[in-house]
N, C-alpha and C positions, 0 to 999 in steps of 0.2 A: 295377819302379816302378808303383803306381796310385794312382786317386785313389777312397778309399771314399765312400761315402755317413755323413754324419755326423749324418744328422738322427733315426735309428731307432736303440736300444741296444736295443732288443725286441721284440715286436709282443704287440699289445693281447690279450685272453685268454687270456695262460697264465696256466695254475693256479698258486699263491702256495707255497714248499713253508714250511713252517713252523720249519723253523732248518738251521743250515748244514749241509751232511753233513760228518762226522767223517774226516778225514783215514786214506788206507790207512794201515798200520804200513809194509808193505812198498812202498808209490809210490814212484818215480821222478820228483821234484819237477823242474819247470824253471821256469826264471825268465825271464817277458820284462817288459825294460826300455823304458817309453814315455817317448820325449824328444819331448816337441813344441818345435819352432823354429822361430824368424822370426830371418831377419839372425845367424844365430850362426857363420857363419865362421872365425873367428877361437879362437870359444871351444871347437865342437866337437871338432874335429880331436884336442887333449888329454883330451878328456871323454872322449872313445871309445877313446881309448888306456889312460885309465885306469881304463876300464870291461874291458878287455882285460884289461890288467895284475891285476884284483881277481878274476876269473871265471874265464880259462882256467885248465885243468887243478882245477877246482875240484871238487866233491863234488857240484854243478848241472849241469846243459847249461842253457845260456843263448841268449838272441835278444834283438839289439836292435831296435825299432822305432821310427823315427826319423821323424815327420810332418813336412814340412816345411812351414810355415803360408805359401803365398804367399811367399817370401823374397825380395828384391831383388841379394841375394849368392850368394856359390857354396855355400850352406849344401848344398844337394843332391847339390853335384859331392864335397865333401868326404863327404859319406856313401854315396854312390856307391862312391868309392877305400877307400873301409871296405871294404867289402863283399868283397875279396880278403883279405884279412887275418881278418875274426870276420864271426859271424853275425848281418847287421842286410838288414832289410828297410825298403825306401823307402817308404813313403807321403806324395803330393805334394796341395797342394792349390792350384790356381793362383793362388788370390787367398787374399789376408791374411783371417781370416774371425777373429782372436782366440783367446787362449788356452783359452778354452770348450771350442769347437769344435775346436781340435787334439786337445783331452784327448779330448774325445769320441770323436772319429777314432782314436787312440792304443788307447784301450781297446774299440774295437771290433773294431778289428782283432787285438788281443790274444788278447779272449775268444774269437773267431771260432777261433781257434788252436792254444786251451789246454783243456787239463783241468782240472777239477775241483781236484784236488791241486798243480795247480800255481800261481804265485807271479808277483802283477802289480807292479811296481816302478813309479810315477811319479818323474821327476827331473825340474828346469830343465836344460836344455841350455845352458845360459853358463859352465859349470865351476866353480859355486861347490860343488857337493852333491861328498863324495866318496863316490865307489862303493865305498871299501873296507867302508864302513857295513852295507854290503846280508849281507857276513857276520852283522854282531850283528842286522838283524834278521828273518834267515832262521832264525836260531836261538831268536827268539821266537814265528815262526810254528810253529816245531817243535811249541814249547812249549802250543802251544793256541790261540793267538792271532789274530784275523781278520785283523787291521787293526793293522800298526805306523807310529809316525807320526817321524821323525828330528825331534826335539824341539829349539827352541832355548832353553825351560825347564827342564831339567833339571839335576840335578847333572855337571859335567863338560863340559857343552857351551860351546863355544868360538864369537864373531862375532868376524870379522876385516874392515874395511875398511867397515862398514855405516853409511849416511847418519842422521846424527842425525834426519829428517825419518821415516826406515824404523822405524829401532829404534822412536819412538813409536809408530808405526803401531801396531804387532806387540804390546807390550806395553798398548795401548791394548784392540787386538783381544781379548786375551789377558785381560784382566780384566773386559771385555763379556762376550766367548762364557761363561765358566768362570761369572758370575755369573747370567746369565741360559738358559744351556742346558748346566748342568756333565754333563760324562761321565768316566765314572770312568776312571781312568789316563789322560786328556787333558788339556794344559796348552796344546801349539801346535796351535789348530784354523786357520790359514791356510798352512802350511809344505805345500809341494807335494813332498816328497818323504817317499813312502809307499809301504808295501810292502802287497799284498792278499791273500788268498787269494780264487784265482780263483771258488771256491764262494759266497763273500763276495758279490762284485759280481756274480754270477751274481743272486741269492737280492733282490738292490736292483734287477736290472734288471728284474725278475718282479714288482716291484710300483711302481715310477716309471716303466718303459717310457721313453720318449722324453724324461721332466722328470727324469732322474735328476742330467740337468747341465743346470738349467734359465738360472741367473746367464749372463750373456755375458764380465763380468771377470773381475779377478782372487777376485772375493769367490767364486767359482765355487768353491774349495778348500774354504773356511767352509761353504756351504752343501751339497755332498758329506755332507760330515762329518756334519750335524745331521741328513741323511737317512739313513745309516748306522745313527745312534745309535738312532732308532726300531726298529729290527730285531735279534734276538737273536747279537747281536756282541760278541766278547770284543776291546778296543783298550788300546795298549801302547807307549810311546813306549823312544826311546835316544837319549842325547844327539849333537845335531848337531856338525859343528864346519863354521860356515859360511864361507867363503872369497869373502868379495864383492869383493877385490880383485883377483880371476883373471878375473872378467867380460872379456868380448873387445869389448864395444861396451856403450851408456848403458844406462841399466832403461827397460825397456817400461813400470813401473809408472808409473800418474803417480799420486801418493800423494793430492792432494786429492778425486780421482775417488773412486779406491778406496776413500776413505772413507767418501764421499757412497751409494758403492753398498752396503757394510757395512753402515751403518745401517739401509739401506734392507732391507737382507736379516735383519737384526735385527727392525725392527716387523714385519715380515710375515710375520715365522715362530712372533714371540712371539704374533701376536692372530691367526692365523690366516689372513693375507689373502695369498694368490699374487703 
């Protein structure tokens, strides 16, 4: 268990390379998985079994990386007791600091770990994402792809149990971002499960350094994304099927916030102001 530093994805002067390096033919891709959690007790425990269930014996070697944001429950002890059974690594942070800064922490420690060719996974840790997803989109990472986003616009995708108060959110967000910063093959720019190629977020962190996750909420997902899309990136979605009714405790979101922050991440990116 440790606790990383979250405040550095880079350090300032490195050279920029100019697009992503091309995948070996013959790599040995691995895939690590970033759950950032607060209070998920209840929900972990299945998530990581089902992350078990989707990976072993798979055609990947895999690692979970589990940050735990400050929690008040036994979110830690439960990935602790993982840790005999599959491959997860604890990073702890003592105080609740936001899902920002988990993600941050999450893929710091990732990249710190990984290769090139290999394959960063963000998930929520409530068990609504299913991990069997990470098949279809390891197979579009194959395919050429930077950045696949588990899509709750597409053909095929399925929401189960989601508060009419969310669903606007999202379809709201969803016809903002697309109208004012469309990118092609993107429909869900807030859906925090995303598979990366680690050259990818290498190649963002070489030129945002420390702003690459500058938002503190949940808009933090949105604005990821429209920093991405500035950089020569191929992105790709696969239909979600979201399970909001496996959640193990209430949403973190609070939807009137989020929206207040949205917009706000909205004018300032359309006119240029930080």
């Amino acid at each position: 268990m440790s606790e990383l530093p979250a405040a550095q994805l880079a350090q300032p002067g490195e050279a920029l390379a100019t697009q992503v390096p091309a995948p070996k033919a013959a790599a040995q891709q691995t895939v690590y998985v970033v759950l950032p959690a607060y209070n998920e007790q209840e929900a972990l425990a299945p998530l990581l079994e089902s992350i078990r269930a989707a990976l072993d014996g798979g055609p990947w070697p895999y690692k979970v990386i589990v940050v735990d944001d400050g929690s008040r429950d036994a979110t830690a002890l439960v990935a602790s007791k993982a840790t005999f059974v599959m491959p997860i690594e604890l990073v702890e942070h003592r105080v609740n600091r936001g899902l920002a800064a988990a993600l941050r922490t999450g893929l710091t420690a990732a990249l710190d770990r990984c290769g090139d060719d290999d394959v960063i996974v963000t998930m929520d840790a409530d068990n609504t994402h299913p991990p069997r997803l990470i098949t279809e989109m390891m197979a579009k990472i194959e395919h050429g792809f930077d950045v696949v986003i588990a899509s709750r616009f597409r053909p095929g995708a399925k929401v189960y149990g989601v508060p009419r108060s969310r669903q606007l959110y999202s379809v709201g967000a969803r016809f903002l971002f697309q109208t004012m910063f469309p990118i092609r093959g993107v429909r869900d720019y807030t859906c925090g499960y995303r598979a990366y190629r680690a050259a990818a977020l290498r190649l963002a962190v070489q030129k945002y350094h420390a702003q690459l996750i500058s938002e503190r909420g949940f808009s933090c997902m949105a604005d990821l994304l429209l920093k991405l899309q500035r950089l020569p990136l191929r992105m790709a979605e696969v239909p979600l099927e979201l399970h909001y009714e496996r959640r193990g405790t209430g949403s973190k979101m609070q939807v009137a916030r989020t929206i207040r922050e949205t917009m706000s991440l909205v004018v300032r990116r359309r006119f240029g102001r930080q």
